[in-house]
N, CA, C and O atoms as a GROMACS GRO file, in nm:
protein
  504
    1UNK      N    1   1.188  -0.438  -0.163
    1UNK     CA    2   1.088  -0.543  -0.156
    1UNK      C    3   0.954  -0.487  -0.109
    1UNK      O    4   0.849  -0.523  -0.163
    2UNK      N    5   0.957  -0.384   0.008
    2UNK     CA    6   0.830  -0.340   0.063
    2UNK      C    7   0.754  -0.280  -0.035
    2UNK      O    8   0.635  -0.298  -0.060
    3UNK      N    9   0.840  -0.200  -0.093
    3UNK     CA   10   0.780  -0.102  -0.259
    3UNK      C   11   0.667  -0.212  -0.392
    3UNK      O   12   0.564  -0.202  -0.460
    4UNK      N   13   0.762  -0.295  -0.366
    4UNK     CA   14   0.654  -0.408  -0.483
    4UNK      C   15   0.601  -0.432  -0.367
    4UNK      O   16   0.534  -0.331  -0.341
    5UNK      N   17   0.588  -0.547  -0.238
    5UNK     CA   18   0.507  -0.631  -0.204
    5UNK      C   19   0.381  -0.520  -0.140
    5UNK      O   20   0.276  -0.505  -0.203
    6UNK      N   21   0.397  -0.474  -0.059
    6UNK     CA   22   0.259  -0.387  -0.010
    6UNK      C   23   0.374  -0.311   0.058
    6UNK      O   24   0.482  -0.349   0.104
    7UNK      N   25   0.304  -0.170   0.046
    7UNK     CA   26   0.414  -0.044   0.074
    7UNK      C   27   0.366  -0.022   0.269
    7UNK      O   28   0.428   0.067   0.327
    8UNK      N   29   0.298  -0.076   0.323
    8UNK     CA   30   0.209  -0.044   0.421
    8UNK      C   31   0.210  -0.159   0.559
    8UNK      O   32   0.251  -0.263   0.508
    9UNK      N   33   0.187  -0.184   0.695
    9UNK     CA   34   0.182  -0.244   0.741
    9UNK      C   35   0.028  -0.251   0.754
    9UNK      O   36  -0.040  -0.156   0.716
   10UNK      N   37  -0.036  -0.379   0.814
   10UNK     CA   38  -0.185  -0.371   0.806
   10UNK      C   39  -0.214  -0.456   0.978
   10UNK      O   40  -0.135  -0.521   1.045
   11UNK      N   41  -0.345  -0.423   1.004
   11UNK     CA   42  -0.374  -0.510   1.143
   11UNK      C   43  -0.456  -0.637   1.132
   11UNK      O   44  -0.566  -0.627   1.078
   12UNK      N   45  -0.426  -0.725   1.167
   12UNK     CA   46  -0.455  -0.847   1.095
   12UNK      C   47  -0.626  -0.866   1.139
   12UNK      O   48  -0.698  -0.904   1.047
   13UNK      N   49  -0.663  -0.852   1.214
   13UNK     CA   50  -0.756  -0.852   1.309
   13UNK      C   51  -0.926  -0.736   1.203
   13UNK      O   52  -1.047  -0.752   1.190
   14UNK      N   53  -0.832  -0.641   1.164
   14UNK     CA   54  -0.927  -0.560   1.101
   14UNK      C   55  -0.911  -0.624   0.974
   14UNK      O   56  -1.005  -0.593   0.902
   15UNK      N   57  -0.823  -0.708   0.913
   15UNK     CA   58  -0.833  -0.734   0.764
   15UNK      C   59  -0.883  -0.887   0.777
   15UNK      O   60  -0.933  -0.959   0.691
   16UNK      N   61  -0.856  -0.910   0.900
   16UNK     CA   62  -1.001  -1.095   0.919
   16UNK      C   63  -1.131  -1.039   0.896
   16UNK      O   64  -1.201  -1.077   0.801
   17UNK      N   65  -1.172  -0.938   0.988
   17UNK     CA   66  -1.317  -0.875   1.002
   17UNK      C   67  -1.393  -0.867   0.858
   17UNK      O   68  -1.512  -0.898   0.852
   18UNK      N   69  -1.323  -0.824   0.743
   18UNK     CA   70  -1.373  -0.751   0.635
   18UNK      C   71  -1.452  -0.861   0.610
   18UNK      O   72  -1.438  -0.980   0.638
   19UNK      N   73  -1.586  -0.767   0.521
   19UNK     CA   74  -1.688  -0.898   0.457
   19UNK      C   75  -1.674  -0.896   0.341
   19UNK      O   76  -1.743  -0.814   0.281
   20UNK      N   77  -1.568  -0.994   0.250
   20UNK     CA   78  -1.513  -1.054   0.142
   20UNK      C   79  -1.543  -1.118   0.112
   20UNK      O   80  -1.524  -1.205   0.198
   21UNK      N   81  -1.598  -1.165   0.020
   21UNK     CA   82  -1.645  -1.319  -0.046
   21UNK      C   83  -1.505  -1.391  -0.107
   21UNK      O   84  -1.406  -1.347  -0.166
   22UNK      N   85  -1.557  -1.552  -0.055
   22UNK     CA   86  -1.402  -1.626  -0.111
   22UNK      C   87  -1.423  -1.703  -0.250
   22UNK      O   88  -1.533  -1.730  -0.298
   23UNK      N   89  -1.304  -1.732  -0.303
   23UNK     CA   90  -1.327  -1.795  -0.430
   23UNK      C   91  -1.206  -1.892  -0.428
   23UNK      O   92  -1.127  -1.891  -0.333
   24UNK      N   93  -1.196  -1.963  -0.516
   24UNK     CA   94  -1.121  -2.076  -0.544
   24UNK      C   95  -1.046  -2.072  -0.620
   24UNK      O   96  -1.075  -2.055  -0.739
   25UNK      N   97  -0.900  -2.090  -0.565
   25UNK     CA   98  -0.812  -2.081  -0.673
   25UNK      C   99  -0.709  -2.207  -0.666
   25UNK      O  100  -0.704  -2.262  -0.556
   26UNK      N  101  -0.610  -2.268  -0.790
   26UNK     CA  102  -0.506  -2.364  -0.774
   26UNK      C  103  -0.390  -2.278  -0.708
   26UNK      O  104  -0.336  -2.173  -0.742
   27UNK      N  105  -0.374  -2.363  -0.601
   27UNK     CA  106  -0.202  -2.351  -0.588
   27UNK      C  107  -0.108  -2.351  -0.699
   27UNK      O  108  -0.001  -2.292  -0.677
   28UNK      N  109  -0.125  -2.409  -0.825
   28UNK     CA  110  -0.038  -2.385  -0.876
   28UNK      C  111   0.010  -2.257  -0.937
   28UNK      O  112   0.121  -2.232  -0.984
   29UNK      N  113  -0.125  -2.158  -0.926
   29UNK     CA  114  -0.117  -1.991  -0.962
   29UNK      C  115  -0.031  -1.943  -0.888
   29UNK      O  116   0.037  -1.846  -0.923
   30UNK      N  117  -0.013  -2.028  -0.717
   30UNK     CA  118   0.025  -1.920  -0.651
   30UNK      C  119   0.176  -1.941  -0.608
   30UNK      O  120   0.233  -1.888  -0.512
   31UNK      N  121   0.227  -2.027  -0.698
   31UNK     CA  122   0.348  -2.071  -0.586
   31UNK      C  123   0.457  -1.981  -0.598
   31UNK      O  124   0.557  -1.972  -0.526
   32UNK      N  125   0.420  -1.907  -0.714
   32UNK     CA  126   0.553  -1.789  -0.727
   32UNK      C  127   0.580  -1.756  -0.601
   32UNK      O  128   0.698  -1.759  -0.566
   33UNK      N  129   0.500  -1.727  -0.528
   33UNK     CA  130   0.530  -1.666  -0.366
   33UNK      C  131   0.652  -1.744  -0.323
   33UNK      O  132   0.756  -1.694  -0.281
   34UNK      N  133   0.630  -1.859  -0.337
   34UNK     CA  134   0.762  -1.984  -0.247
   34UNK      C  135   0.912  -1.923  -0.231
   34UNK      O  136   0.994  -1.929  -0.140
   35UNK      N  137   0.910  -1.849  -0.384
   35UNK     CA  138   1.022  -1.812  -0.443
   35UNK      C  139   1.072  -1.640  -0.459
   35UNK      O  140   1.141  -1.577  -0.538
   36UNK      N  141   0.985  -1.606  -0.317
   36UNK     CA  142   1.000  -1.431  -0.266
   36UNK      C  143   1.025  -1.477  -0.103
   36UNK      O  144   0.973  -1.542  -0.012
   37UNK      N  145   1.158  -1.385  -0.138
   37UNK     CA  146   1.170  -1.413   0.047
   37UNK      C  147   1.107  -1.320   0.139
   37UNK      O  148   1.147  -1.217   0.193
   38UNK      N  149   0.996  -1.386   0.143
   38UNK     CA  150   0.882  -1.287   0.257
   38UNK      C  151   0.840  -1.300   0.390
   38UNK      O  152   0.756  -1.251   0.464
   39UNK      N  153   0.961  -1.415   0.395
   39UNK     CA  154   0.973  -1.461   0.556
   39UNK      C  155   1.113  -1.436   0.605
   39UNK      O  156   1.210  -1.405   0.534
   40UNK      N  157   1.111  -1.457   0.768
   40UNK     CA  158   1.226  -1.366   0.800
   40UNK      C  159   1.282  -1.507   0.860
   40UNK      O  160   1.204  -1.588   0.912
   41UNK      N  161   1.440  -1.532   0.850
   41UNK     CA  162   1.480  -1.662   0.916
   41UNK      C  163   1.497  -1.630   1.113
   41UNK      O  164   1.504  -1.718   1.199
   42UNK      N  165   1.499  -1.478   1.135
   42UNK     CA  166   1.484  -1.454   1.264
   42UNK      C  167   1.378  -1.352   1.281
   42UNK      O  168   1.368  -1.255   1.207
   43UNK      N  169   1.274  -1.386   1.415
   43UNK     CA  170   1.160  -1.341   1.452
   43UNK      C  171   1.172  -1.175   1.401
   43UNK      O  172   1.289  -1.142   1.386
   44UNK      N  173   1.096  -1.095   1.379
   44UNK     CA  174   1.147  -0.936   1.416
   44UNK      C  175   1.237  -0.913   1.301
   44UNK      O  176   1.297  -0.808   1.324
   45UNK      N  177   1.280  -0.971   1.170
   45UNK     CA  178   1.332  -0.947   1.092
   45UNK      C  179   1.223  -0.942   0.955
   45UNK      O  180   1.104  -0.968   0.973
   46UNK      N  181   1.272  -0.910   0.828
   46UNK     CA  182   1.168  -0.906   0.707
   46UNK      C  183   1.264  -0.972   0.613
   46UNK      O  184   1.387  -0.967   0.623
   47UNK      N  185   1.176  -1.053   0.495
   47UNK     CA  186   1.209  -1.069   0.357
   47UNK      C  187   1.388  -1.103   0.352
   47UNK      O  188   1.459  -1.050   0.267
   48UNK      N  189   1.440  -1.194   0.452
   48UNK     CA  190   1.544  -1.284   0.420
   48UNK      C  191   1.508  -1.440   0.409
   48UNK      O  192   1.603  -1.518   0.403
   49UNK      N  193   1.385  -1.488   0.407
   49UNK     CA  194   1.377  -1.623   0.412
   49UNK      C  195   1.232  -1.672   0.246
   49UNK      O  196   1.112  -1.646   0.239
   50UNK      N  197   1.293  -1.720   0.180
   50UNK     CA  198   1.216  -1.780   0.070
   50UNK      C  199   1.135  -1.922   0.179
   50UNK      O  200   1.182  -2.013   0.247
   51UNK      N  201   0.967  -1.868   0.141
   51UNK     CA  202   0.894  -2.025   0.210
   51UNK      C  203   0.992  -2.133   0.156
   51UNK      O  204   1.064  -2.205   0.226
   52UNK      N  205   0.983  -2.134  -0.006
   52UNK     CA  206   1.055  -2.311  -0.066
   52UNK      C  207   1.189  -2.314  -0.001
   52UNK      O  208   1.259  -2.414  -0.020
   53UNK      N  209   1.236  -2.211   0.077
   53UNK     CA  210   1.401  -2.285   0.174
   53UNK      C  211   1.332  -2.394   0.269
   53UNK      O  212   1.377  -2.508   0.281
   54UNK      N  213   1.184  -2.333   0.354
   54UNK     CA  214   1.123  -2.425   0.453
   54UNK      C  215   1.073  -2.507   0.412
   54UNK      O  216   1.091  -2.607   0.482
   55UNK      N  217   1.009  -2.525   0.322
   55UNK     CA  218   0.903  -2.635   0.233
   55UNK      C  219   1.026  -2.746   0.218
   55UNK      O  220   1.005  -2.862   0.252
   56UNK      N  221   1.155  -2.705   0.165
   56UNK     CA  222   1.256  -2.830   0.094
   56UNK      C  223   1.314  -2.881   0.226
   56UNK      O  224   1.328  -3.003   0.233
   57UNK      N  225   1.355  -2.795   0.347
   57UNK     CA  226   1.436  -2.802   0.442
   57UNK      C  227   1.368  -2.822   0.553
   57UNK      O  228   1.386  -2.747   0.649
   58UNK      N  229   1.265  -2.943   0.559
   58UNK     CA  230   1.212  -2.926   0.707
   58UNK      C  231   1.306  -2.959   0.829
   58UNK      O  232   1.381  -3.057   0.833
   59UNK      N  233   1.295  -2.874   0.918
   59UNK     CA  234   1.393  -2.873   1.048
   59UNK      C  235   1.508  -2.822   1.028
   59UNK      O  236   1.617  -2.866   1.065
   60UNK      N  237   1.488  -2.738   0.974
   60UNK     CA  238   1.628  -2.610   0.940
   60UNK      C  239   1.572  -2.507   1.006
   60UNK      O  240   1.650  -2.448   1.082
   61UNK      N  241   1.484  -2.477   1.003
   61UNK     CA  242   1.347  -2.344   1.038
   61UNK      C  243   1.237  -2.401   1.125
   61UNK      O  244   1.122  -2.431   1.096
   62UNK      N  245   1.303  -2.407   1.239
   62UNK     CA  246   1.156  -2.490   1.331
   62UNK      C  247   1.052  -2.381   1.364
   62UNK      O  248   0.941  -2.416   1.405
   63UNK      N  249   1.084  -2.241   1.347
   63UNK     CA  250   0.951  -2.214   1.419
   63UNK      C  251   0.875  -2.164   1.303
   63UNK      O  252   0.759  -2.128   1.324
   64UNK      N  253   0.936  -2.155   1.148
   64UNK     CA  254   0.802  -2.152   1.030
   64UNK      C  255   0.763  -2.304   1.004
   64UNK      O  256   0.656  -2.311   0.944
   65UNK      N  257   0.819  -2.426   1.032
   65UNK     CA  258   0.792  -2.540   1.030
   65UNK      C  259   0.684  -2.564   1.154
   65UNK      O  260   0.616  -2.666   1.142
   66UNK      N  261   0.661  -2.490   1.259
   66UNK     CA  262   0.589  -2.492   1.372
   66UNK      C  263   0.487  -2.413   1.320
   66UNK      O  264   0.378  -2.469   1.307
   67UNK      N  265   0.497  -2.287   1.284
   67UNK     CA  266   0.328  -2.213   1.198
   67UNK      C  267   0.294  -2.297   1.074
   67UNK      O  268   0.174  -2.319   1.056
   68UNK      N  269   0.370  -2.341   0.998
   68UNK     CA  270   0.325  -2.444   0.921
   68UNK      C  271   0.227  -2.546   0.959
   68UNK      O  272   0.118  -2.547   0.901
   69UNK      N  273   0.252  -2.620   1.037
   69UNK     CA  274   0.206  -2.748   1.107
   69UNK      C  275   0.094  -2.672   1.180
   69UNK      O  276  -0.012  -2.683   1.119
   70UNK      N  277   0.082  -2.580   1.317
   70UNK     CA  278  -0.058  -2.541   1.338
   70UNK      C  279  -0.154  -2.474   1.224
   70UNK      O  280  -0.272  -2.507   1.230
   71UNK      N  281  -0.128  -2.416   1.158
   71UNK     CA  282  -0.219  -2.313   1.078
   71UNK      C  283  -0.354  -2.399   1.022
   71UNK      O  284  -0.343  -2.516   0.984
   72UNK      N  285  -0.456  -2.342   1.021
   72UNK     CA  286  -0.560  -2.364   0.980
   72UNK      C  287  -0.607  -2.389   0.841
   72UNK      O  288  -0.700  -2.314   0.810
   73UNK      N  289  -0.577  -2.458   0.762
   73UNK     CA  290  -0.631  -2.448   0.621
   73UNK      C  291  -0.763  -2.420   0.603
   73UNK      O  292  -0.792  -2.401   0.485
   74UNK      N  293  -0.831  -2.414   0.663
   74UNK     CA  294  -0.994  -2.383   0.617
   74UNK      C  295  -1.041  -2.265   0.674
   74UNK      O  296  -1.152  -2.260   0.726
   75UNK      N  297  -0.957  -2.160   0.667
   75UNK     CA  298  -0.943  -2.043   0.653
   75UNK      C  299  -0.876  -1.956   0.532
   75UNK      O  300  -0.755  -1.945   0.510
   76UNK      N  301  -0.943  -1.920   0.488
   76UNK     CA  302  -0.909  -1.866   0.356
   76UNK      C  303  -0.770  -1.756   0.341
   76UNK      O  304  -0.746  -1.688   0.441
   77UNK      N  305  -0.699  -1.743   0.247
   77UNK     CA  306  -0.570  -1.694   0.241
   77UNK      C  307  -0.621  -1.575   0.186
   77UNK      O  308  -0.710  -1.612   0.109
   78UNK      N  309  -0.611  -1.423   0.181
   78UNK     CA  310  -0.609  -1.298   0.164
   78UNK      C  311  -0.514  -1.226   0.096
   78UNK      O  312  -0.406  -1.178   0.129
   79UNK      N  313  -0.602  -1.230  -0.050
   79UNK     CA  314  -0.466  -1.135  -0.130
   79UNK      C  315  -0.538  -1.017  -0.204
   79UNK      O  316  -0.658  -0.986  -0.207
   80UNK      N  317  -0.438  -0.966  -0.259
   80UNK     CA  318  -0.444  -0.820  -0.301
   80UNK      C  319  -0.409  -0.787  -0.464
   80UNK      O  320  -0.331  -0.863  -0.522
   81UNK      N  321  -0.459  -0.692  -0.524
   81UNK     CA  322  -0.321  -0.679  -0.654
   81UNK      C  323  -0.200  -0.596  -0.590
   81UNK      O  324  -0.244  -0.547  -0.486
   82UNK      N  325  -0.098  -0.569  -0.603
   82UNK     CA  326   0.052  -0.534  -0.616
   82UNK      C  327   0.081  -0.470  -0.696
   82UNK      O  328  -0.007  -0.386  -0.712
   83UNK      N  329   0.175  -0.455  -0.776
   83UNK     CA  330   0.234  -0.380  -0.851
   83UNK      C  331   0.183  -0.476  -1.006
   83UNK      O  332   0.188  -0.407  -1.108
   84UNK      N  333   0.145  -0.601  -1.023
   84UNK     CA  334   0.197  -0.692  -1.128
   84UNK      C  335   0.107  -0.794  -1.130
   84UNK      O  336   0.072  -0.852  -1.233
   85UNK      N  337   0.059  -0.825  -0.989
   85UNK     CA  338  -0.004  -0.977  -1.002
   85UNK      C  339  -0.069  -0.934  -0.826
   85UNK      O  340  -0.038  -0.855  -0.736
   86UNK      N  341  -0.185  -1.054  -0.851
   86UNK     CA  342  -0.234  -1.044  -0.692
   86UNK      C  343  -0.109  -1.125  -0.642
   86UNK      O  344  -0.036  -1.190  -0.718
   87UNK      N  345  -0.093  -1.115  -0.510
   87UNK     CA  346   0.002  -1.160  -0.364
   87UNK      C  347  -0.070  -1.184  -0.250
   87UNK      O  348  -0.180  -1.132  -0.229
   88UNK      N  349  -0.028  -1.241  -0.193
   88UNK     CA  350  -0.097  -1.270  -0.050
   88UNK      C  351  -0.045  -1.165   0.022
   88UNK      O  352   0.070  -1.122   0.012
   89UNK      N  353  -0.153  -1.115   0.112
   89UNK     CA  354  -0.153  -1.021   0.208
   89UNK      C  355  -0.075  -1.092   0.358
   89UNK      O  356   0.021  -1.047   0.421
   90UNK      N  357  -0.193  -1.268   0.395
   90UNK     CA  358  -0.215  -1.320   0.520
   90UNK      C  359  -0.220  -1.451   0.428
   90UNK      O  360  -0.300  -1.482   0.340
   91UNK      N  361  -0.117  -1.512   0.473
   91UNK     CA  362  -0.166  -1.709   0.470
   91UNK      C  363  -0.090  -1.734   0.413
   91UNK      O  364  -0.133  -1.820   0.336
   92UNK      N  365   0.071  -1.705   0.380
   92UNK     CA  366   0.154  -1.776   0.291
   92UNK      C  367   0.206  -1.891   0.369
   92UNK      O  368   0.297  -1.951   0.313
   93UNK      N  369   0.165  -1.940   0.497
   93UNK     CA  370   0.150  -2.028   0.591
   93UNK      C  371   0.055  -2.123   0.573
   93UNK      O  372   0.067  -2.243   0.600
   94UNK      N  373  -0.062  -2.054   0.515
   94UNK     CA  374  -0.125  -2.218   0.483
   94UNK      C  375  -0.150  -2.225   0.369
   94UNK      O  376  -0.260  -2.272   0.341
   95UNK      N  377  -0.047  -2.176   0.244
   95UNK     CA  378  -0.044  -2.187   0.102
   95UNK      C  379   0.067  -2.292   0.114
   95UNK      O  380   0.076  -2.379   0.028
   96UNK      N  381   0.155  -2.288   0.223
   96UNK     CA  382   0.312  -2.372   0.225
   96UNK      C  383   0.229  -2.476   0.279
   96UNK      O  384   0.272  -2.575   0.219
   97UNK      N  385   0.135  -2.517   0.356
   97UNK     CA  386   0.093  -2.669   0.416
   97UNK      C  387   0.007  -2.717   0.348
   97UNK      O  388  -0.014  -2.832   0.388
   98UNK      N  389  -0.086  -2.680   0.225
   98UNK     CA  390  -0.111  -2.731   0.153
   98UNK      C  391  -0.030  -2.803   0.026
   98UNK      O  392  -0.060  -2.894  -0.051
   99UNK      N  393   0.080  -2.722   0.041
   99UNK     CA  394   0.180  -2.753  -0.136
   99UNK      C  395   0.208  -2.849   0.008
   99UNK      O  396   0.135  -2.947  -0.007
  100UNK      N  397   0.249  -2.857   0.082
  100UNK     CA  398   0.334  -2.989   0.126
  100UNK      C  399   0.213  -3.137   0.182
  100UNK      O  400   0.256  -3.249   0.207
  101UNK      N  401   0.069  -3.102   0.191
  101UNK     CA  402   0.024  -3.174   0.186
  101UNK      C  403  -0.025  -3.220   0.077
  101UNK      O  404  -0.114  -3.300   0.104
  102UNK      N  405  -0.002  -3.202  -0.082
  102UNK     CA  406  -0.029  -3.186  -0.170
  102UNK      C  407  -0.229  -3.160  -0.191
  102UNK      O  408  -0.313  -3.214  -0.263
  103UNK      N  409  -0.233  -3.080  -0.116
  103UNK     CA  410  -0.386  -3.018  -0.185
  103UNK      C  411  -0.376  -2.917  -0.271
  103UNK      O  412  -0.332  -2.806  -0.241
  104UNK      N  413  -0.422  -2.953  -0.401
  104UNK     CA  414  -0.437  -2.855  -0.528
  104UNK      C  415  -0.504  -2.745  -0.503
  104UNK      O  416  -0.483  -2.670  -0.599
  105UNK      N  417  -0.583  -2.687  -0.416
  105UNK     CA  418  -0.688  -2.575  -0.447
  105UNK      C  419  -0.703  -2.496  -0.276
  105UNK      O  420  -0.713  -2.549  -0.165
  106UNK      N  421  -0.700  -2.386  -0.307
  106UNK     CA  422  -0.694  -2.328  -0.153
  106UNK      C  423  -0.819  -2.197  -0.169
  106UNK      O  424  -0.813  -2.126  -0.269
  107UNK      N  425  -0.892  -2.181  -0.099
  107UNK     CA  426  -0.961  -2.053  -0.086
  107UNK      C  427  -0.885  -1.940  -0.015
  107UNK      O  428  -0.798  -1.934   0.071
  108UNK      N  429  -0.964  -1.844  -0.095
  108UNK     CA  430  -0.905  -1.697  -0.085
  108UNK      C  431  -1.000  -1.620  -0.113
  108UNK      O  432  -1.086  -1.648  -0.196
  109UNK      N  433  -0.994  -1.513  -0.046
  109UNK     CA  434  -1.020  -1.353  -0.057
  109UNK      C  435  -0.962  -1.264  -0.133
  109UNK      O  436  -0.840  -1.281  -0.125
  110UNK      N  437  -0.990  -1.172  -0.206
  110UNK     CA  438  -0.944  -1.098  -0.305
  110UNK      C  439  -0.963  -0.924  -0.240
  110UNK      O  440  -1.078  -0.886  -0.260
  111UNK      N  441  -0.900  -0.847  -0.188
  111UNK     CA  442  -0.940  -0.776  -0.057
  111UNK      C  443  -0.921  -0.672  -0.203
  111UNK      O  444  -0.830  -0.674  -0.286
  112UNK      N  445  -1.073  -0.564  -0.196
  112UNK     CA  446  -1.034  -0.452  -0.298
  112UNK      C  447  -0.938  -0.357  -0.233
  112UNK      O  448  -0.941  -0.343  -0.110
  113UNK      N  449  -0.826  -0.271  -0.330
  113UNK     CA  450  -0.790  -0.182  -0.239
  113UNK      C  451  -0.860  -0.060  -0.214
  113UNK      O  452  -0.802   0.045  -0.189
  114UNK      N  453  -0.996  -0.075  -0.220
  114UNK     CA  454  -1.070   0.043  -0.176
  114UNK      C  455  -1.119   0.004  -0.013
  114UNK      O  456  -1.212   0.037   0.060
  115UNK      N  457  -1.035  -0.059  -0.005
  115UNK     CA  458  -1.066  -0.147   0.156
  115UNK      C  459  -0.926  -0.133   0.214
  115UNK      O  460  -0.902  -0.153   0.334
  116UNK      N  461  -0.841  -0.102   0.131
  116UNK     CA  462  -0.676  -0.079   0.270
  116UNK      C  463  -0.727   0.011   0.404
  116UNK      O  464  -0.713  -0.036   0.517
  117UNK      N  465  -0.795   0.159   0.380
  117UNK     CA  466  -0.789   0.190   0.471
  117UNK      C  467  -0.903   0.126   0.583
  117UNK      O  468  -0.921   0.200   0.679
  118UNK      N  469  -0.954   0.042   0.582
  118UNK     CA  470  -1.005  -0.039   0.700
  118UNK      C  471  -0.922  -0.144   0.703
  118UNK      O  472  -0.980  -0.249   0.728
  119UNK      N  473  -0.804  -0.152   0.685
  119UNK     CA  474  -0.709  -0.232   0.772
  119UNK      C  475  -0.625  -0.185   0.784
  119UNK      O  476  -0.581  -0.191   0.899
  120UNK      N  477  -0.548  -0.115   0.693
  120UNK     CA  478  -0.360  -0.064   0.756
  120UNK      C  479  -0.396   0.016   0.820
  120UNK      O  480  -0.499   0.083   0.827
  121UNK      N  481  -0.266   0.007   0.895
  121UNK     CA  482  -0.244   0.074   1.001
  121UNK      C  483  -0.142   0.215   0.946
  121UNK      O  484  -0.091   0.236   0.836
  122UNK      N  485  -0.138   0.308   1.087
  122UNK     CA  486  -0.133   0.417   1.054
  122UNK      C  487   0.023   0.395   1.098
  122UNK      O  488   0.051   0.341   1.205
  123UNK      N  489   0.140   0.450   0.991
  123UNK     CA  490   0.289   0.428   0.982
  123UNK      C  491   0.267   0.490   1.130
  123UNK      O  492   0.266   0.396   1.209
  124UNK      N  493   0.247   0.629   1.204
  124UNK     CA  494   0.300   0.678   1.341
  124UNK      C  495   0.275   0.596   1.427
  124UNK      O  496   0.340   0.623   1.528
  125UNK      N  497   0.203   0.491   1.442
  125UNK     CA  498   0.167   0.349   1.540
  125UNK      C  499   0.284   0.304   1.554
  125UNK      O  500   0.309   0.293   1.675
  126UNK      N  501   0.394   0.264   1.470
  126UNK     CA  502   0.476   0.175   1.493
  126UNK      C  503   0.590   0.219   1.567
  126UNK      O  504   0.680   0.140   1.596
   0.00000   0.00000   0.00000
């Protein structure tokens, strides 16, 4: 999964900073994500939990049902190309509270990858 989704860990903090211009896109481009398990059903784990298990199952998953419910929508979601298609980098949290509030259109950032190395982080960090 790491191989397709982004091969790299990144620091969230340096990939907010970047000066990206946002654009507008439908949720309905993006929901393939729902249906990649890129959430973990326990903290400290990776890529065992599909968002649409939380989206269909509220209160099965209280604490992505809890980042759900705080997250900010008017902060733009951050994606990348991949192997195939752009993906979200940051915000598949407030791509899931919009599909459940039904808002059609979410802003985003399109991060070039001539910009990874001002955010990932260096693998010996971890």
């Amino acid at each position: 999964m790491r191989n397709w989704y982004f091969p790299f860990n990144w620091d969230l903090s340096r990939l907010w900073a970047l000066d990206v211009p946002m654009k507008t896109l439908p949720i309905s481009e993006l929901r393939w994500h729902f249906d990649i398990p890129i959430w973990s059903v326990e903290k400290g784990m990776h890529f065992d939990l599909c968002p649409l298990e939380v989206i269909q199952n509220p209160g099965r998953h209280p604490r992505h049902d809890a980042r759900i419910e705080k997250t900010d929508i008017s902060y733009p979601i951050d994606m990348m190309f991949t192997v195939d298609r752009l993906a979200i980098i940051d915000g598949v949290h407030r791509l899931a509270k919009c599909e459940i509030e039904g808002i059609e259109q979410i802003q985003a950032r399109i991060i070039p990858k001539e910009m990874i190395p001002l955010f990932a982080e260096n693998e010996n960090q971890n």
